[in-house]
C-alpha angles and dihedrals in degrees: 000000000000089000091073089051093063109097137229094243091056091054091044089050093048090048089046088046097083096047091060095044082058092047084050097046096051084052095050094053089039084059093043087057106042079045085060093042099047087046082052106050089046093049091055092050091051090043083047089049091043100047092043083053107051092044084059106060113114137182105297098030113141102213137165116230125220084264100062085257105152106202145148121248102242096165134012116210124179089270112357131047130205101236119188111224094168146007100296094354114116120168128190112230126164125264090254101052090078114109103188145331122260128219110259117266087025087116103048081058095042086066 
């Protein structure tokens, strides 16, 4: 006897249910892609700037290692540079462990 209470409508809405799932779920996909590509796409520009970065030091570059190090580039080698971190105090890091160049002069007031 409840099943004769149940509408139309109900039974129409339950039928047209699946078709939008399927309409969300493409969206939802479509989103996820364009997400990765978009990750992707941002991933490859910071590796470009990095790598472009650190090509360029060059002797007298005040830069900041992965480490938090601050130093001075006394001297640049193929893969690894010389940097000062202190008044007679030069250690040797690779290329890629630099994190950013600093504007000339930042370390002098960091002391």
């Amino acid at each position: 006897m409840s099943l004769s209470l149940i509408s139309n409508a109900y039974a129409d809405g339950g039928a047209a249910a699946p078709a939008q799932d399927g309409g969300s779920m493409l969206m939802l996909t479509l989103f996820l892609v364009v997400a990765f590509v978009f990750m992707m796409w941002s991933q490859q520009k910071r590796s470009k700037q990095q790598k472009s970065m650190v090509d360029s030091l060059q002797k007298g570059d005040e830069v900041v290692t992965v480490g938090g190090m601050l130093g001075s580039v006394e001297k640049v080698g193929d893969n690894y540079l010389s940097i000062a971190v202190a008044e007679n105090i030069v250690v040797q890091i690779q290329r890629s462990a630099v994190q950013s160049v600093l504007p000339k002069g930042t370390i002098k007031s960091a002391n």
